[in-house]
C-alpha positions in Angstrom: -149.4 43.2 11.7 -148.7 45.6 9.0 -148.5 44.7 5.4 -145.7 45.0 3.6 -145.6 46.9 -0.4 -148.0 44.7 -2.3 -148.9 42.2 0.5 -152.0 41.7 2.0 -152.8 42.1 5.8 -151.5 38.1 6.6 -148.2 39.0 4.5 -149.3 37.2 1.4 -147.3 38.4 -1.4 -149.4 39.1 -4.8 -149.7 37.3 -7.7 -148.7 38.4 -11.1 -149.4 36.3 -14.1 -147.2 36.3 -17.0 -148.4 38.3 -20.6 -150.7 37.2 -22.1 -150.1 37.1 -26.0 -154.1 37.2 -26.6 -154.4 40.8 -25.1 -152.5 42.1 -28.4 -154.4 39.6 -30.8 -158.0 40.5 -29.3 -156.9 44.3 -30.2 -156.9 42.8 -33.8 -159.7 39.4 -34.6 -162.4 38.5 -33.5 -162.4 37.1 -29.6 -164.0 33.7 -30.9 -160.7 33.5 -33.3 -159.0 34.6 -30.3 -160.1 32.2 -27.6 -159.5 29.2 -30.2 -156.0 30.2 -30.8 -155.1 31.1 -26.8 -157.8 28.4 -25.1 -155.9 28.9 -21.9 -156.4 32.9 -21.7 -158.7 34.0 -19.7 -158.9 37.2 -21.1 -160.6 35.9 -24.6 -163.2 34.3 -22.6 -163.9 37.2 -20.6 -164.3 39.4 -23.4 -166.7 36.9 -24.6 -168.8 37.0 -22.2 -168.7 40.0 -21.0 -169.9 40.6 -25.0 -173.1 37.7 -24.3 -174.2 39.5 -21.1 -174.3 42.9 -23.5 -176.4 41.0 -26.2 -178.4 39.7 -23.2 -177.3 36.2 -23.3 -176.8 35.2 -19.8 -176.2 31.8 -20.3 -173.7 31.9 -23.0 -172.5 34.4 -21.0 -172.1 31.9 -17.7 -170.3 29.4 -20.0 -167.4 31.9 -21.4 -166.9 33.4 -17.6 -166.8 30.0 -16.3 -164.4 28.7 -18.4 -162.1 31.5 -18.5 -162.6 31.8 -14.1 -161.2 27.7 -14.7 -158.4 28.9 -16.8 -157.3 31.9 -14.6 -156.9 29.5 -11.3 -154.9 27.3 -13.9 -152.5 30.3 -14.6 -152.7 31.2 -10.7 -151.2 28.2 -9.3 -148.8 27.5 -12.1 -147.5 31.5 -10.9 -147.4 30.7 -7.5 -150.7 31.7 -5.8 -152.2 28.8 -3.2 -155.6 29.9 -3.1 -155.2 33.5 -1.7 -153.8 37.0 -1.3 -153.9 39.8 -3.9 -154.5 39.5 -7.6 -153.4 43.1 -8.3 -155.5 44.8 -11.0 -152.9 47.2 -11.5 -150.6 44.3 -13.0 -152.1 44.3 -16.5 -152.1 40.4 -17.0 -154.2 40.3 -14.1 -157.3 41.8 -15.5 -158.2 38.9 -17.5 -158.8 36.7 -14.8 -160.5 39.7 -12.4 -163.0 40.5 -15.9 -163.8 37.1 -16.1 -164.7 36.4 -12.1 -166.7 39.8 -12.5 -168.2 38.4 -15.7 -169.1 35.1 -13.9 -170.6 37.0 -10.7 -172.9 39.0 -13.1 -173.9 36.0 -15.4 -174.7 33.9 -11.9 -176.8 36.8 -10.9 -179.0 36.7 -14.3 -179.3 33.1 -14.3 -180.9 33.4 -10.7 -177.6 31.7 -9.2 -177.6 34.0 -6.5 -174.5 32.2 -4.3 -172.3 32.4 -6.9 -172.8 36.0 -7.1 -172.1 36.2 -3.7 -168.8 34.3 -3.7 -167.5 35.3 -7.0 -168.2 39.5 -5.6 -166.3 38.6 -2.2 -163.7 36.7 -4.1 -163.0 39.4 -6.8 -163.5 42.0 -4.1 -160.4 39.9 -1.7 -158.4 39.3 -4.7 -158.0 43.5 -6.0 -160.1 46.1 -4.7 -159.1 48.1 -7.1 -160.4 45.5 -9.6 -163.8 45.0 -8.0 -164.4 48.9 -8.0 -162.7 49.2 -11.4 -165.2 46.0 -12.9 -168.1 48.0 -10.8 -168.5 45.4 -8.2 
């Protein structure tokens, strides 16, 4: 079976989640500011963890990812995706969710939580290669 443009090997067409208004606003305040104005984008709560795990905070770090890996599989299923198939990195909107599931993997790994590094790394690595290599996983 050969896949077609943008599918994956079982013909799964990708995802592509709609803008996201907090990518401009995060160019602007403070993500905290941010993630309380746009709760539901998962890009704010990426940022702010990936900014606990650079101040060494690895729990605080955890508890951003997690909630904005929640909020991207919110905005996955209400854009169509059932659970599978490509979450294209190169689709801007995208990267919020793929930062935050790399953000989770590495915050599991520093809090010793070594299976959700595993599944978060193959599940970021299935969802965009491109992402996991870009997100250096």
């Amino acid at each position: 079976m050969t896949a077609g443009p943008g599918e994956d090997l079982l013909g799964i067409p990708p995802t592509r989640l709609p803008e996201d208004p907090a990518a401009t606003a995060l160019e602007e305040q403070d993500p905290r500011a941010v993630a309380t104005a746009y709760p539901s984008s998962s890009l704010a709560w990426a940022v702010l963890a990936e900014h606990a795990m650079a101040t060494e905070d690895p729990v605080t770090s955890y508890a951003f990812a997690r909630t904005g890996y929640h909020r991207g599989l919110d905005s996955l299923r209400r854009a169509g995706w059932r659970g599978q198939g490509p979450v294209p990195w190169e689709h801007g909107p995208n990267q919020g969710f793929l930062r935050a599931l790399a953000a989770l993997a590495r915050a599991a790994g520093a809090i010793g939580e070594e299976d959700e590094r595993v599944r978060c790394t193959e599940f970021l690595r299935a969802s965009s290669t491109t992402g996991a290599r870009e997100l250096g996983l």
